[in-house]
C-alpha positions in Angstrom: 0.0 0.0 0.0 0.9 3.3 -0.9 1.2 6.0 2.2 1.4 9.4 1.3 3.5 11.4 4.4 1.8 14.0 6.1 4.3 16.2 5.3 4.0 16.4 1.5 0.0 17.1 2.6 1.7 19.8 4.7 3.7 21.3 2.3 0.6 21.6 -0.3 -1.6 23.4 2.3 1.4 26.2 2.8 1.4 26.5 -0.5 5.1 25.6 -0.5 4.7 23.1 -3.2 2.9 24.3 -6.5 0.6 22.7 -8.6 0.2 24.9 -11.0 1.8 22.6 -14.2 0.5 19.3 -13.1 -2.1 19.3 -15.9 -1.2 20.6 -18.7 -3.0 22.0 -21.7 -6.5 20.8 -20.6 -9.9 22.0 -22.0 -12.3 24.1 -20.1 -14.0 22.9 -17.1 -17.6 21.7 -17.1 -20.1 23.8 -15.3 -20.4 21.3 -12.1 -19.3 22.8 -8.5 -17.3 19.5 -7.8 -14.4 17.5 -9.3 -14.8 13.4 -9.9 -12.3 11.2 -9.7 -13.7 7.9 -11.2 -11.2 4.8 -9.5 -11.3 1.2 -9.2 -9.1 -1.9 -9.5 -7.6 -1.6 -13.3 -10.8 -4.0 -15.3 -12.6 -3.2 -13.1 -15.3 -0.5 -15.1 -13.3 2.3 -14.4 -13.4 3.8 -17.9 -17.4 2.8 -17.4 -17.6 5.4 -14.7 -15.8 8.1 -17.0 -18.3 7.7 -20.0 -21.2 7.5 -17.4 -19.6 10.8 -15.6 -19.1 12.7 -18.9 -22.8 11.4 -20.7 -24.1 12.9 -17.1 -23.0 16.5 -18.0 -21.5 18.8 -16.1 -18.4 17.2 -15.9 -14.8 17.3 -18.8 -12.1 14.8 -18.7 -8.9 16.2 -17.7 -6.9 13.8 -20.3 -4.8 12.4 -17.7 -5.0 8.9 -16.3 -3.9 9.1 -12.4 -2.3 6.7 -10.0 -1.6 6.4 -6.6 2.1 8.0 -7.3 2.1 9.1 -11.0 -0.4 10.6 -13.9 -0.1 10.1 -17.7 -1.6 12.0 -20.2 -3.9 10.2 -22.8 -4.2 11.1 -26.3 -7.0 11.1 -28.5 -5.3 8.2 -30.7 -5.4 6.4 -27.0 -1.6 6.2 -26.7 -0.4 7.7 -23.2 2.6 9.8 -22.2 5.2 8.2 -20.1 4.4 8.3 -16.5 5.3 11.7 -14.4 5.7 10.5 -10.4 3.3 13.0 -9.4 1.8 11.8 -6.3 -1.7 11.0 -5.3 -1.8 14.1 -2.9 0.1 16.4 -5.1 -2.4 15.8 -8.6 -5.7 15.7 -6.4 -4.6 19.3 -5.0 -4.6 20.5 -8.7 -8.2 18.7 -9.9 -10.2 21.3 -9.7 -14.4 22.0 -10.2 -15.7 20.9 -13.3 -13.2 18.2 -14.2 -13.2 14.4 -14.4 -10.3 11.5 -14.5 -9.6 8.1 -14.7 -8.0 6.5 -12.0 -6.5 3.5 -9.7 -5.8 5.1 -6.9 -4.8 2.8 -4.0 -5.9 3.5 -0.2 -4.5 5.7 2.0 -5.5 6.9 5.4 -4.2 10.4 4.8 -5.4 10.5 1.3 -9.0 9.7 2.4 -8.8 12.5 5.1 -7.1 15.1 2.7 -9.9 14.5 0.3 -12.5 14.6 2.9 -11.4 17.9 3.7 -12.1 19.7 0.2 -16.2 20.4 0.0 -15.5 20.3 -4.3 -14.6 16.4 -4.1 -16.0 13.4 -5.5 -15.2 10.2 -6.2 -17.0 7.4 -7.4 -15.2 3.9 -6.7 -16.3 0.5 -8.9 -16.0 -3.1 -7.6 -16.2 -5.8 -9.9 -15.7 -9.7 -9.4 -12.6 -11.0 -9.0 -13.3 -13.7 -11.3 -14.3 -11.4 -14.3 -11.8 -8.9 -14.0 -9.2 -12.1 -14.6 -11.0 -12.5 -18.2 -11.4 -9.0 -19.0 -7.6 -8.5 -17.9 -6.7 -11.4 -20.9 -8.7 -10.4 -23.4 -7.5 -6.9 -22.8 -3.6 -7.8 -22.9 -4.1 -10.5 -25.7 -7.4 -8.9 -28.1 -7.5 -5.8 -27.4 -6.3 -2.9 -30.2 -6.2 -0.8 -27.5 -3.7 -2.4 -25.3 -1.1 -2.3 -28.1 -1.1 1.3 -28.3 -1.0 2.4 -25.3 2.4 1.9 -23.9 5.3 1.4 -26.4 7.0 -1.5 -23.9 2.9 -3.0 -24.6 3.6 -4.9 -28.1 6.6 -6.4 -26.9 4.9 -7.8 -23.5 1.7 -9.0 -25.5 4.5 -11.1 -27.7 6.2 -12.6 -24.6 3.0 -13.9 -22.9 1.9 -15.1 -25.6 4.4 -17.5 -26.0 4.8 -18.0 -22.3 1.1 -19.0 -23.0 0.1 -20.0 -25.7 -3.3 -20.8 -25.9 -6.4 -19.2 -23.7 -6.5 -21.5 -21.3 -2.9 -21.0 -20.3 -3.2 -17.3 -20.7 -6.3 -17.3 -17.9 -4.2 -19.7 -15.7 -1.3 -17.6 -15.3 -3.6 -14.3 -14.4 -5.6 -16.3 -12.1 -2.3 -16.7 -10.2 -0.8 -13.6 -10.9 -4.2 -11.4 -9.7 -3.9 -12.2 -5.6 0.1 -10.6 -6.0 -0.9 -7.4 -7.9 -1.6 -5.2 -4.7 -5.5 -5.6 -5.7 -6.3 -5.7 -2.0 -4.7 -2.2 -1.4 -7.9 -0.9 -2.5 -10.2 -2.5 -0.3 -10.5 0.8 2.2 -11.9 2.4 -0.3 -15.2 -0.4 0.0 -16.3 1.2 2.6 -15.0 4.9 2.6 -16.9 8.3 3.0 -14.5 9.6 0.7 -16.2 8.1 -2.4 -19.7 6.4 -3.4 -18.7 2.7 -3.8 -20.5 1.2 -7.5 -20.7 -2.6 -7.9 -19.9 -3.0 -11.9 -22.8 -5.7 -12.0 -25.6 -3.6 -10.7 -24.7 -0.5 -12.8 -24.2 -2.8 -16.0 -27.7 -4.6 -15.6 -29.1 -1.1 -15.2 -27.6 0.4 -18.0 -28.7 -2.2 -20.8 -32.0 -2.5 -19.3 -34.5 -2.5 -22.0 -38.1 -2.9 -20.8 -39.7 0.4 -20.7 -42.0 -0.8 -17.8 -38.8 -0.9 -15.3 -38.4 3.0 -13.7 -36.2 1.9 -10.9 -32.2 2.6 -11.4 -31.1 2.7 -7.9 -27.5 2.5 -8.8 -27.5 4.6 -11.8 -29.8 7.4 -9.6 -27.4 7.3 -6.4 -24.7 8.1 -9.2 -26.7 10.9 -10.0 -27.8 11.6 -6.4 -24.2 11.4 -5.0 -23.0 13.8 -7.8 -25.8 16.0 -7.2 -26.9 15.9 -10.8 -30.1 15.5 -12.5 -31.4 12.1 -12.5 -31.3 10.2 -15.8 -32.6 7.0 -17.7 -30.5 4.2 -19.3 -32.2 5.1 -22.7 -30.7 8.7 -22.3 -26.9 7.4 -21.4 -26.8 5.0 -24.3 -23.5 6.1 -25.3 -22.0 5.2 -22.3 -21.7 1.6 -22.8 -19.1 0.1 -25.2 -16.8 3.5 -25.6 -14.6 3.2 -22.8 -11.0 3.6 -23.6 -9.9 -0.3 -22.5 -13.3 -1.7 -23.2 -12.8 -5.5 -24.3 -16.0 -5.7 -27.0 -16.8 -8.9 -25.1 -21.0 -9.4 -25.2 -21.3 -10.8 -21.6 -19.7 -8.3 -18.9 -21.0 -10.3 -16.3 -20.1 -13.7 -15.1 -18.2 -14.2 -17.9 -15.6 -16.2 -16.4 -18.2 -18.8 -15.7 -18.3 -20.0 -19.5 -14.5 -19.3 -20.4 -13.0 -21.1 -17.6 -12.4 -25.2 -17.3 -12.4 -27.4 -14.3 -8.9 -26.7 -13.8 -9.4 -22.9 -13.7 -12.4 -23.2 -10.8 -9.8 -25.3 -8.5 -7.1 -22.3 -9.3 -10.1 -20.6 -7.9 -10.9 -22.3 -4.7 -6.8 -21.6 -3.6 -7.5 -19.9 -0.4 -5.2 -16.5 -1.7 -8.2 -16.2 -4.9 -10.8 -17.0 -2.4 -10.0 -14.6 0.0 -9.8 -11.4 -2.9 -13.5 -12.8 -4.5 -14.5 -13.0 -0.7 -13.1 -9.5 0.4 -14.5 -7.5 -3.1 -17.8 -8.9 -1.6 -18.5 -11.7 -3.9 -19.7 -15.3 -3.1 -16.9 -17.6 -3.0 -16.3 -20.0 -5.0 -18.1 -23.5 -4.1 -15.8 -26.5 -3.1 -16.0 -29.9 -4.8 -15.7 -33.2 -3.3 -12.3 -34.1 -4.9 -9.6 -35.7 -3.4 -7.1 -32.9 -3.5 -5.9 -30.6 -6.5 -5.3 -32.6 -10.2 -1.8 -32.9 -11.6 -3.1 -30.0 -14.5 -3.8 -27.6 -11.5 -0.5 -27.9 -9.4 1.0 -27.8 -12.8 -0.8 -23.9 -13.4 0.5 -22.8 -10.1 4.1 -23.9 -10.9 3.7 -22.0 -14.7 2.5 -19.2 -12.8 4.7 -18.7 -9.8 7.8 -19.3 -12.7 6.6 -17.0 -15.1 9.4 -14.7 -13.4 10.3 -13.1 -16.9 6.8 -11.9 -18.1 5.1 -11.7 -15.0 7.4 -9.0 -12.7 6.9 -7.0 -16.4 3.1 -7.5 -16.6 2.6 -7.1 -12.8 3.8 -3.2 -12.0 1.6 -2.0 -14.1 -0.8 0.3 -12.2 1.2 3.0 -12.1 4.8 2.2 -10.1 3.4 1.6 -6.8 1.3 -1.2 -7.8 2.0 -5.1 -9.1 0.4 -6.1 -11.5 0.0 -5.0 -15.2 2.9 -2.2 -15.9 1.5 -1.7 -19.1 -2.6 -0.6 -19.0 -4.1 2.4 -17.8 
């Protein structure tokens, strides 16, 4: 977990650090009297929240993705600068009213009480299952034409893991093991944090592709708008939000995918106590145990692969900004 020190928070309040070129060359600010910072776990929805936030109104992207100890910019052509280390504390002092951004932000108790402290923030923090954000993480890395272009290191690390694993079964194996060591769990104070509004991925996405006109009821999409203190709005008038964020996979089922793509061998990778206990922490349902006599031979062989992927996975795991450890590569 990151910890910010008390006395960089210090030095922003005296005014003794600046903030005036942390953003650079941004548009003008939406009409809104807050800031949002849209965060989760990368695959998690984050980019979800930002097409939600902007369709909402009153709100412009800043340009920049932000991390818990860096920011990049992002380009239209979806390519992003390399990484300035400008600190959680230090970028969040120089978001101001009007804007949006992207974000994985982990935890931090000082962080939480910094942001507490400014009456213009927001920030609206996705959950998603565990077990989906392991497919949505391959088909990211190995489909995606977005992940690619990104990051210049990106083509080169799709290449290696691809012949560390070759085939989708191998490719979900290794991120199964890989997922419970990327730091994931640093974000978990944010679950419950009256710093931000906490959105489960699956109750926002049934909303928002609900069709029949006789359902009124959003309560997800409506404490959004609530919590932002925006005018309330239907799924039929946020259409465009869906399918346009910046890492989104194309992938038809969003939810509970995993239960279709993964084999038998995958679901006992799953019932490892270290998976368990992230599905179980996110607030999911665990995974159910099996009467079987003990792991197969295929299963311990995925853990080996995985823990000896030293090559591609240390260069695949980083990747959420430099503080985290997992994916050095995707926004």
């Amino acid at each position: 977990m990151v910890e910010h020190g008390l006395e960089l928070f210090r030095e922003i309040a005296l005014g003794t650090i600046q903030n005036r070129h942390v953003f650079l060359d941004i548009p003008s600010a939406g009409r809104s009297s807050s800031y949002v910072i849209c965060n989760g776990v990368p695959k998690s929805g984050t980019y979800l929240l930002v097409e939600l936030v902007r369709a909402l109104g009153g709100h412009v992207d800043v340009g920049y993705h932000t991390y818990s100890s860096s920011i990049s910019r992002v380009h239209a052509n979806g390519s992003f600068d390399y990484e300035r280390a400008i600190p959680a504390p230090l970028w969040a002092s120089a978001l101001n009213p009007g804007y949006l951004c992207a974000s994985h932000t982990e935890y931090c108790p000082h962080l939480e009480q910094y942001f507490l402290g400014r009456k213009e923030h927001k920030m609206l923090f996705i959950v998603r299952d565990p077990r989906d954000v392991v497919i949505s993480w391959v088909d990211f890395v190995y489909h995606s034409t977005a992940y690619a272009k990104m990051r210049r290191w990106n083509a080169y690390l799709r290449q290696a893991g691809a012949a560390a694993n070759p085939d989708d079964a191998s490719k979900i194996s290794s991120t199964i093991v890989s997922l419970p060591q990327s730091g994931m769990q640093n974000f978990l104070g944010w679950l419950d944090s009256p710093a931000c509004l906490t959105v489960r991925f699956e109750k926002l996405y049934s909303e928002l592709i609900e069709k029949d006109p006789a359902i009124v009821s959003f309560p997800t999409l409506h404490n959004i708008c609530d919590y932002l203190e925006l005018p309330r709005k239907s799924p039929s008038e946020l259409a465009d939000a869906l399918g346009r964020g910046l890492t989104s996979s194309g992938r038809a089922t969003k939810i509970g995918a995993y239960q279709s793509r993964m084999t038998p061998d995958h679901f006992d990778l799953l019932r490892d106590e270290t998976f368990q206990k992230l599905v179980v922490e996110f607030g999911y349902e665990p995974t159910p145990p099996v009467n079987k006599p003990g792991r197969s031979i295929r299963t311990r062989a995925a853990w080996k692969i995985g823990r000896g992927l030293a090559f591609f996975g240390r260069r695949l795991r980083a990747g959420w900004g430099k503080q985290s450890s997992f994916y050095n590569s995707g926004p």
